[in-house]
Each structure stands twice: as structure tokens, then as C-alpha cells.
C-alpha positions as CSV (number, residue, x, y, z in Angstrom):
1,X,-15.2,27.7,24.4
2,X,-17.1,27.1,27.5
3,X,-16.8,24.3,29.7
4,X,-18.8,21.7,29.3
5,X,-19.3,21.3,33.1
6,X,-20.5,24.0,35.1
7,X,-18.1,26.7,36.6
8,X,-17.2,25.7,40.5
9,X,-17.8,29.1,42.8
10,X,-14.8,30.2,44.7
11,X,-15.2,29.5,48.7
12,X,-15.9,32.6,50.7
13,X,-12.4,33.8,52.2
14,X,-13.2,33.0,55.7
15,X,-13.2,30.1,54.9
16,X,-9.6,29.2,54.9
17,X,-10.1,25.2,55.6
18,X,-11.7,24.6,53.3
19,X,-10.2,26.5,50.5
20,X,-6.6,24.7,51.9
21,X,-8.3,21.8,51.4
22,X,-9.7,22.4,48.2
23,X,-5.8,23.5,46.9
24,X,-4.2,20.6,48.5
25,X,-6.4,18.1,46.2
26,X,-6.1,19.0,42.6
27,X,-8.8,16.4,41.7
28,X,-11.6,18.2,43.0
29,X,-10.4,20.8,40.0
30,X,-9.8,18.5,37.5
31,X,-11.5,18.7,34.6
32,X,-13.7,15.7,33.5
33,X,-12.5,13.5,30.3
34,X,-14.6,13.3,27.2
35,X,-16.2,9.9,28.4
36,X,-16.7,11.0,31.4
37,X,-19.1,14.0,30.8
38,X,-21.0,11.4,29.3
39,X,-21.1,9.4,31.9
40,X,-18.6,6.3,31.3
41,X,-15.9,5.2,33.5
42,X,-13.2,3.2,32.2
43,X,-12.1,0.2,33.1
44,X,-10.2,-3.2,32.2
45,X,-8.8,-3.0,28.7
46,X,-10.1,-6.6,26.7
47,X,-9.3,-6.2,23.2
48,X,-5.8,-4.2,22.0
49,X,-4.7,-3.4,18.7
50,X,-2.3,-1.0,16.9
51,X,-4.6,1.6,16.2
52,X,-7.7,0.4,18.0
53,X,-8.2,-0.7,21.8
54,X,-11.3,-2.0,23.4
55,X,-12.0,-1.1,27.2
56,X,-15.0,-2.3,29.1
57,X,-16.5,0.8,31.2
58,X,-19.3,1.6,33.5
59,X,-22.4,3.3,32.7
60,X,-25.3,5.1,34.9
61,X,-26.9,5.9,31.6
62,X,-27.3,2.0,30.6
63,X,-27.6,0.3,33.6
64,X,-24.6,-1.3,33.6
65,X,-21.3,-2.1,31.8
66,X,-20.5,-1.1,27.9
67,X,-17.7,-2.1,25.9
68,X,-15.9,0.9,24.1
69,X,-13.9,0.6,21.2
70,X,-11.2,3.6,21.0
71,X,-9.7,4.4,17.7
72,X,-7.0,7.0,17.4
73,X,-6.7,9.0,14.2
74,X,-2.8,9.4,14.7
75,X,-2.1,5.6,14.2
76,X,-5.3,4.1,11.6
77,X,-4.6,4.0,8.4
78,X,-5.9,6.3,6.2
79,X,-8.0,3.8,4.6
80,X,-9.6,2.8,7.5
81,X,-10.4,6.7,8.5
82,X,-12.2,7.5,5.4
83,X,-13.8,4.4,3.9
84,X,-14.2,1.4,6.9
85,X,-15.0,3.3,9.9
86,X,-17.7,5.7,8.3
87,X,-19.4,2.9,7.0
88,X,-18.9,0.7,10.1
89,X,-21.3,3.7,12.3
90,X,-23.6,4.1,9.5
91,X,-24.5,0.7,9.0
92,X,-25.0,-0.3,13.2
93,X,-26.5,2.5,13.4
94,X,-29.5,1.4,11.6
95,X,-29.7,-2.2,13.5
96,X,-31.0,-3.5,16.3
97,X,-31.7,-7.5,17.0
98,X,-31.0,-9.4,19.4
99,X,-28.5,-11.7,17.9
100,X,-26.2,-8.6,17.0
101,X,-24.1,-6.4,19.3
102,X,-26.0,-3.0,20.3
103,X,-24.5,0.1,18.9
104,X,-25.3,2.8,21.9
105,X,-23.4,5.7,20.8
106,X,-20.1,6.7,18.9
107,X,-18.2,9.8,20.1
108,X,-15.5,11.9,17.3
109,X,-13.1,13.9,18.6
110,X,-10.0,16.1,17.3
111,X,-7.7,12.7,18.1
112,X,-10.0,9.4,18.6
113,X,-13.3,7.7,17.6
114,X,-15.3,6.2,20.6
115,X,-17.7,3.4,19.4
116,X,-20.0,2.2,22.8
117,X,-21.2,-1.0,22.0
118,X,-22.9,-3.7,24.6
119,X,-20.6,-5.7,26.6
120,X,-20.6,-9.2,26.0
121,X,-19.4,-10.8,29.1
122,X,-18.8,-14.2,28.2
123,X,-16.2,-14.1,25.9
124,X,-16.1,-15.2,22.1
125,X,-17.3,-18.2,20.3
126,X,-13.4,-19.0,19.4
127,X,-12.7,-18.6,23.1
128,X,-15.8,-21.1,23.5
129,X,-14.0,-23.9,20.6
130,X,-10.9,-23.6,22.0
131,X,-11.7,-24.4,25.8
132,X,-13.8,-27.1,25.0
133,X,-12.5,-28.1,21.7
134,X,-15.9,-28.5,20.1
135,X,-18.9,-28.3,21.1
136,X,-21.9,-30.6,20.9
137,X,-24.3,-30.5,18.0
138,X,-27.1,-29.6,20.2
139,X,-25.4,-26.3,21.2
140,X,-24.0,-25.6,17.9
141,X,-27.8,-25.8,16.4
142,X,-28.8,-23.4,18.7
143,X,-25.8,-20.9,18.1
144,X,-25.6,-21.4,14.5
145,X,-29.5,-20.4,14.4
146,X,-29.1,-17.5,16.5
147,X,-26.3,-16.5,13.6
148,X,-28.4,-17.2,11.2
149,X,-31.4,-15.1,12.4
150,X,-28.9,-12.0,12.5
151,X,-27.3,-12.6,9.4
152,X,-30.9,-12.7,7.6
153,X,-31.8,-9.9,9.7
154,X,-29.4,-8.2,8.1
155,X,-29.3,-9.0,4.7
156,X,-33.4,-8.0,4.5
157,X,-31.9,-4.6,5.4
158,X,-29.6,-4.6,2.2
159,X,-26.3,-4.9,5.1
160,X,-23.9,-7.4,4.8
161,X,-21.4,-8.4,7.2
162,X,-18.5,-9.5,5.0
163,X,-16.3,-10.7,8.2
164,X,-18.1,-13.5,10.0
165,X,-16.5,-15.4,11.5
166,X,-16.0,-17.4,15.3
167,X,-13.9,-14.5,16.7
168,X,-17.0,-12.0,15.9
169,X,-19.5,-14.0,17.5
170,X,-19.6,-12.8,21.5
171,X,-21.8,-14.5,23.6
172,X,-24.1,-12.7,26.2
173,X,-24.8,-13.1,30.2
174,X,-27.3,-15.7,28.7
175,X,-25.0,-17.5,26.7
176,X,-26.4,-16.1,23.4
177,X,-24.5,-14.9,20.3
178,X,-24.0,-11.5,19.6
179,X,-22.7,-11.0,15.8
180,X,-20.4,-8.2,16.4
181,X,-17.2,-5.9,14.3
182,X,-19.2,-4.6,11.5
183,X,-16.0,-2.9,10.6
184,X,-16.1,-4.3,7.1
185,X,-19.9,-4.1,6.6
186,X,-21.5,-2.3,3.8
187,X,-25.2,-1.0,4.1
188,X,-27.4,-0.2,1.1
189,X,-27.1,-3.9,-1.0
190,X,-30.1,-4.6,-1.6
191,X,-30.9,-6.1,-5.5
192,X,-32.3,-3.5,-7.9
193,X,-35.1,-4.0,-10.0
194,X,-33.9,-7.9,-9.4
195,X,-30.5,-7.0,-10.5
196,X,-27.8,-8.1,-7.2
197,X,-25.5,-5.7,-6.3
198,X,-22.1,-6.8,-6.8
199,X,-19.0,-6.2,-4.8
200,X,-15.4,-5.6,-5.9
201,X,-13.8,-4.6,-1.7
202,X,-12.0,-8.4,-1.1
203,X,-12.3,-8.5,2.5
204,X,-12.4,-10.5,5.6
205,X,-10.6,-13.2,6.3
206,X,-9.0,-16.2,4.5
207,X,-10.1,-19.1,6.1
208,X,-13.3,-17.9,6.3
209,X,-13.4,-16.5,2.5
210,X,-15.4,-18.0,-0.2
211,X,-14.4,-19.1,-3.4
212,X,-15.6,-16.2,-5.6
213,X,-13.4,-13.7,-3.4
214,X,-10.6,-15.8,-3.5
215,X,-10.3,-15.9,-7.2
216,X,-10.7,-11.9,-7.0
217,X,-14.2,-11.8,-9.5
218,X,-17.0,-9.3,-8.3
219,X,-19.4,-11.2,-5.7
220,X,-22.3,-11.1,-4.6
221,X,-21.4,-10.3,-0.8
222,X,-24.8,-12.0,0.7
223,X,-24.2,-15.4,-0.9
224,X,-19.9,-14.8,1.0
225,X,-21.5,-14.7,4.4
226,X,-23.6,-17.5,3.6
227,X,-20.4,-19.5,3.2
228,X,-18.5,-17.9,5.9
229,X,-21.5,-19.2,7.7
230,X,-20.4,-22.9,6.6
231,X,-17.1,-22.2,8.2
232,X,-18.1,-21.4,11.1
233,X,-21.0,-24.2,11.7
234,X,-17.4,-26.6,10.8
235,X,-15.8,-25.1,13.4
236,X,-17.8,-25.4,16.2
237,X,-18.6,-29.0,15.5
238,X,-15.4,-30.3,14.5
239,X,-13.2,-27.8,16.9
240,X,-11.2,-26.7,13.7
241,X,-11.8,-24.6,10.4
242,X,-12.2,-26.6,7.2
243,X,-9.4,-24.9,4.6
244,X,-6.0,-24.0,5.8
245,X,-5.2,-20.4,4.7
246,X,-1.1,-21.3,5.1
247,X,-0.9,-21.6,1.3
248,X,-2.9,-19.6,-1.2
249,X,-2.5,-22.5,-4.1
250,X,-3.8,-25.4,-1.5
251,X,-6.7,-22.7,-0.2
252,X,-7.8,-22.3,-3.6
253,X,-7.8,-26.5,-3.9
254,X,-9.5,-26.8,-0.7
255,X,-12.2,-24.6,-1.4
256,X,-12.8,-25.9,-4.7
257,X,-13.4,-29.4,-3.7
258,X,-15.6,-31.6,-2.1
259,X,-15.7,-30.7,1.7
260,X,-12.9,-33.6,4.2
261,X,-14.4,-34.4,7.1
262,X,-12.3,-35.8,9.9
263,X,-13.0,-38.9,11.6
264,X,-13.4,-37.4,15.3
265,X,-15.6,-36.3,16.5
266,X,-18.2,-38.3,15.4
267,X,-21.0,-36.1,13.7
268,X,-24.1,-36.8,12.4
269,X,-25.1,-37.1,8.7
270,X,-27.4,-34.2,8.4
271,X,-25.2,-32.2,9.6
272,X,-22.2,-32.9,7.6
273,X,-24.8,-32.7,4.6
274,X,-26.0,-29.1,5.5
275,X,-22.2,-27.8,5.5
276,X,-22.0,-29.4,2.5
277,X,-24.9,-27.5,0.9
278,X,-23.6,-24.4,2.6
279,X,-19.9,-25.1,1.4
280,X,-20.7,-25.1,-2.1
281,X,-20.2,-23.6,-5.4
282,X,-22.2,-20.2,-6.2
283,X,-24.7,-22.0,-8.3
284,X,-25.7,-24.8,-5.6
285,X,-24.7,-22.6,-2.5
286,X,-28.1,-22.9,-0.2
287,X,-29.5,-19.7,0.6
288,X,-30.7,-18.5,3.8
289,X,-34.6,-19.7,3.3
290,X,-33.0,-23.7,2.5
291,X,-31.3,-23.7,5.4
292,X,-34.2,-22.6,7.5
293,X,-36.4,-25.5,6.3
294,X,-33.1,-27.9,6.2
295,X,-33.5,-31.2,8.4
296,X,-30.6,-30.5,10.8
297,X,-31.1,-27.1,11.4
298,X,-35.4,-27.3,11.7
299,X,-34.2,-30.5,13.9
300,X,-36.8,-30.6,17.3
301,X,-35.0,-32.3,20.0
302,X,-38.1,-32.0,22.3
303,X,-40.2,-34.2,19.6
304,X,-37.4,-36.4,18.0
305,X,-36.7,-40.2,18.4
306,X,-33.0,-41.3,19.1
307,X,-29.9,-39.8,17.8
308,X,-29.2,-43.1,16.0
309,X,-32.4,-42.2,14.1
310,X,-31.7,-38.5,13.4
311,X,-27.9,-39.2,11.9
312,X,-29.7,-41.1,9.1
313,X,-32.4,-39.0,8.0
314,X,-30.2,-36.5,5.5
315,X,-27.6,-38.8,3.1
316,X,-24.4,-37.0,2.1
317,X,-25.4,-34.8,-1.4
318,X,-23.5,-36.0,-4.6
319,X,-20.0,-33.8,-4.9
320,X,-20.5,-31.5,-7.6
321,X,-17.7,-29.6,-7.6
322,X,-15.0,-29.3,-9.8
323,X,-12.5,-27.4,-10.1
324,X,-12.5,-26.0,-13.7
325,X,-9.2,-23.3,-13.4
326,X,-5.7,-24.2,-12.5
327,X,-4.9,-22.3,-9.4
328,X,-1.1,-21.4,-10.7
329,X,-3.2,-19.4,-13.5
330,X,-5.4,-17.6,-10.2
331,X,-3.7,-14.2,-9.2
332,X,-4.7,-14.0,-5.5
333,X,-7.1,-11.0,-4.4
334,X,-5.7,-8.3,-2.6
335,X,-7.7,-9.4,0.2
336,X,-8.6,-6.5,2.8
337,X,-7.7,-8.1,6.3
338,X,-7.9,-6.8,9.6
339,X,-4.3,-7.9,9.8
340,X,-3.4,-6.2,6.8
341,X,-5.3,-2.9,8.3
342,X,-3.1,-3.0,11.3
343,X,0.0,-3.2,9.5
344,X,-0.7,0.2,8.0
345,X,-1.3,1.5,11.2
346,X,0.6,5.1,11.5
347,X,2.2,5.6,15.1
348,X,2.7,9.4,15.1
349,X,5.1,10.9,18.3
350,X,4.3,9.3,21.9
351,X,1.5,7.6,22.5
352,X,-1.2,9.8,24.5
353,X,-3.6,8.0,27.1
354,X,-7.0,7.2,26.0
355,X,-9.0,9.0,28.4
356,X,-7.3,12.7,27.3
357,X,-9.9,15.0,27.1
358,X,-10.2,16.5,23.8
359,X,-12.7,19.0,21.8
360,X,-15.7,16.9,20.8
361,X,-16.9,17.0,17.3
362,X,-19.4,14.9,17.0
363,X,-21.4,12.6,18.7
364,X,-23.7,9.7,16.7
365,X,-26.8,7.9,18.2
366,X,-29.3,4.6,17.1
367,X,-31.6,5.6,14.8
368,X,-34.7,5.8,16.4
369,X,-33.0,5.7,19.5
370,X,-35.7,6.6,22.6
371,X,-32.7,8.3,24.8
372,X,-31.6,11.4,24.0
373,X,-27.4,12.5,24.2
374,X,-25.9,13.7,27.1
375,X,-25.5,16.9,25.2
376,X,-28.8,16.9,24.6
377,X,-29.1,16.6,28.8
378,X,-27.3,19.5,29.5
379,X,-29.1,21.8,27.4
């Protein structure tokens, strides 16, 4: 198989300085790594896993600095390999909004996946919550539409996300969210001839899991991000999730009841009352248009009187739930967690170094994507 890069000539024999040169430094012959022929240099490793890493790298090609998520084949499960991945590049593939990491390119080769993605340089929203331990309705509005407009976004192109939550919302140079990890997305949901598509993969996360998936009955996977929405509006606002996922039997309690509310910090009404229509059972959940035209989220702080005015435009909703099965009769879901995922990881002999070049098998681009592939380039 020819090289990839072009064949270096020999220097004539006379000259013997700079072919002693040339010997004495073996990088001048070394041959470049698969990221490198297309034009990223590694750098600073921000994300590690047991079967995954994610390394921030430099690229001519994008102006600028990429994130790339490196999966070897010798260490994911198998699972993960044939059903989450595949999926994963399909469905960003297909995306692009400005609420939602960029998919740029996704690399196979005999031993690894390489996913480039754009790099969020300002961390993640839990990063956010935890540093300031909750953060003002005003900025929480603004993030929780910007979630909103890529979860819709979404969802009118029959994907659904199926693990949002605060660690998978990166925020930009601008401080703007970025929903990101589509690893447990699914493309191709949307309802036929008004019949929903229902799903029977229990995934995500348990804190951030709805009802319907934690009593293991096929869902309707639109209506579970709407309420892992809900968690995550709690969270930033009260700088702390709503259920504890310690105990399966107090989750399924929690989840089933009418939404506690702690005392501090103080938050207004309306915006206890959305979470409340968003934290809800199936049948009462809000959809995605209600919370659009909801009071809090609509809010205009531009053209609004006081805050004392605002907290009591929206009274608290009556609690309708109730829950009608004993949770000691509710065998819990085998729920597909990322945790879970990395305890099947398989490590296979010594670990080899990331940036070992290997035969490429593959390479995967946006659709519609207005740059062509390096291998395109060199042809």
C-alpha cells in the first residue's frame, strides 16, 4: 500500500552534510500519524475514560482548536461497537444548530474511532453549578432556552437525545450551550401516520430518567428528554438535582410525587410552576410548544416591571400525581448507563498510544458538508 505522504528523494551523494544530518534526526523520516495526515495535532487530554479519551487538538483545516474523541476497539464493549457508536455518527451527522456540538469528521481505523467535534472551551454546565453553586434565574432562562431550541431542533428531525443532562451541556467562547454526547441518540423517530414510535433501549442516566423508563414500559423517547429537561432547569436554579438515584425504591417515590422544593435559594413562582409542568406525569407532561409560550420561559426582562411582580404572575399547578403501583412490585429497568458501558470495557494486552498510525478504513463527513476530506485533497 502506498504511503499516504509523498516519497522523500534521496540527497545527491555529494552531499554528505546534509545526508549526516538527515540520518542523525530520525524525525525528518518519520512517518506521519493518522490525525496528522489530516491535519490535527494533539494536544491536552480533557476527558478520560476506559475505552474512550477526549483530547483537544489543533487544526489548520478549522481555524482553530477541535476536540477529538478516541475510542479504541480493543477495550469498548461490544455493545457499544456495533449498536451506540454507529448510531451516535449517523445521527450528528445529519445536525447542525447552533445550540449543539458540531460533528466535523469521524476517522475508523483497524484499532480506534476518531470522532472531531467543536471544542467547547468553557467547560460544562455541571462545572458551571458546581463553582457557583447555582446560578441566577436570569442566566438559567437564557441557557435553558438555548437547550430547548436544540432539543426541538432535534426532535423535528425524528432524533432524540436520550442522555440530557448538565454534564452534556458545554458552553462555548461566548458562553453559550452546546448540547453534546449523542452517544445514546437514536435518529429516525418520528410518529407514523400519527402513531409515536416507542422505545424499549432504557438508557441515560438515573437522576435524570423519567418515570416511564424507570418502571421499564416502552416510552416515548421525545416526551424522556422533555423531563430530563426539568432536571436540568432544577439543577441550575437550585444548584442540586431534584431525585436522589442512591436508592431505586425512594427514586421511584420521588419521581412519582409532587416535586420538593428547598427553601434556599429563593426562586420565583413561575418558575417553580414550569418545573412542575415539566416534572410531571406522561399525560400532563408539557410539551415543547407549552413551554415556549410558558410565562417564565417567554419572560422579557427588557419590558418587565419588578421581580416582586414577576414571582406572582404563575401560581403553583394543583399536584396531580399519584402514585398508583407499589414500587416493591416495580422490577427496575436494566438501565443502559454510561457507567455501566465502561464497566464492560475489554482491556486487551498493553495499552498502545493514541496517536499510532494505523491503516485507515474509513473516514465520515457532515452531510452536506461544503469542505471536502483530506483524502479527497490529495487526490
Amino acid at each position: 500500500m502506498p504511503s499516504p505522504v509523498s516519497s522523500l528523494h534521496q540527497p545527491p551523494v555529494a552531499d554528505v552534510t546534509n545526508a549526516s544530518q538527515a540520518a542523525a534526526d530520525p524525525a525528518k523520516d518519520k512517518k506521519p500519524t493518522v490525525l496528522e495526515s489530516h491535519g490535527y495535532i494533539l494536544g491536552k487530554t480533557i476527558g478520560n475514560g476506559s475505552y474512550a479519551t477526549v483530547r483537544m487538538a489543533k487544526s489548520e483545516r478549522h481555524g482553530g482548536n477541535v476536540a477529538i474523541k478516541i475510542v479504541s476497539k480493543f477495550s469498548a464493549p461490544a455493545d457499544y461497537l456495533k449498536k451506540f457508536l454507529p448510531r451516535e455518527i449517523e445521527v450528528v451527522k445529519g445536525l447542525r444548530h447552533s445550540n449543539l456540538i458540531r460533528f466535523l469528521q469521524a476517522i475508523e481505523t483497524t484499532h480506534r474511532v476518531y470522532i472531531i467535534m467543536e471544542y467547547a472551551e468553557n467547560g460544562s454546565l455541571l462545572d458551571i453549578i458546581r463553582k457557583d453553586q447555582c446560578i441566577d434565574e436570569s442566566r438559567s432562562r437564557k441557557w435553558f432556552r438555548q437547550l430547548v431550541n436544540a432539543i426541538d431542533y432535534c426532535h423535528e428531525r425524528g432524533v432524540v437525545h436520550r442522555d440530557v443532562k448538565c454534564e452534556n451541556l458545554l458552553m462555548d467562547d461566548g458562553w453559550n450551550v452546546k448540547l453534546s454526547d449523542f452517544g445514546f441518540a437514536r435518529g429516525h423517530m418520528r410518529p407514523k401516520s400519527g402513531q409515536a414510535i416507542l422505545s424499549e433501549t432504557y438508557c441515560g442516566s438515573y437522576a435524570y430518567a423519567s418515570p416511564e423508563i424507570l418502571r421499564g414500559i416502552p416510552y416515548q423517547p421525545q416526551y424522556a428528554d422533555i423531563w430530563s429537561m426539568g432536571v436540568v432547569l432544577f439543577a441550575m436554579v437550585f444548584g442540586r438535582l431534584p431525585f436522589d438515584d442512591s436508592n431505586y425504591k425512594e427514586l421511584i417515590k420521588q419521581v412519582s410525587s409532587k416535586v420538593v422544593f428547598p427553601k434556599e435559594p429563593k426562586i420565583s413562582v413561575s418558575c417553580k410552576s414550569l418545573i412542575n409542568k415539566i416534572l410531571a406525569p406522561l399525560k400532563s407532561r408539557i410539551r415543547i410548544s407549552g413551554i415556549r409560550t410558558d410565562g417564565w420561559f417567554a419572560y422579557d426582562e427588557d419590558q418587565a416591571g419588578s421581580s416582586k411582580d414577576r414571582k406572582s404572575v404563575v401560581s403553583e399547578p394543583d399536584d396531580e400525581r399519584k402514585l398508583s403501583v407499589d414500587p416493591d412490585t416495580i422490577v427496575p429497568p436494566d438501565l443502559i448507563t454510561k457507567q455501566q458501558l465502561e464497566s464492560k470495557s475489554r482491556p486487551r494486552g498493553p495499552r498502545r498510544d493514541s496517536t499510532d498510525e494505523e491503516e485507515t478504513v474509513k473516514t465520515e463527513e457532515p452531510h452536506g458538508s461544503d469542505t471536502k476530506s483530506d483524502d479527497n485533497k490529495r487526490k
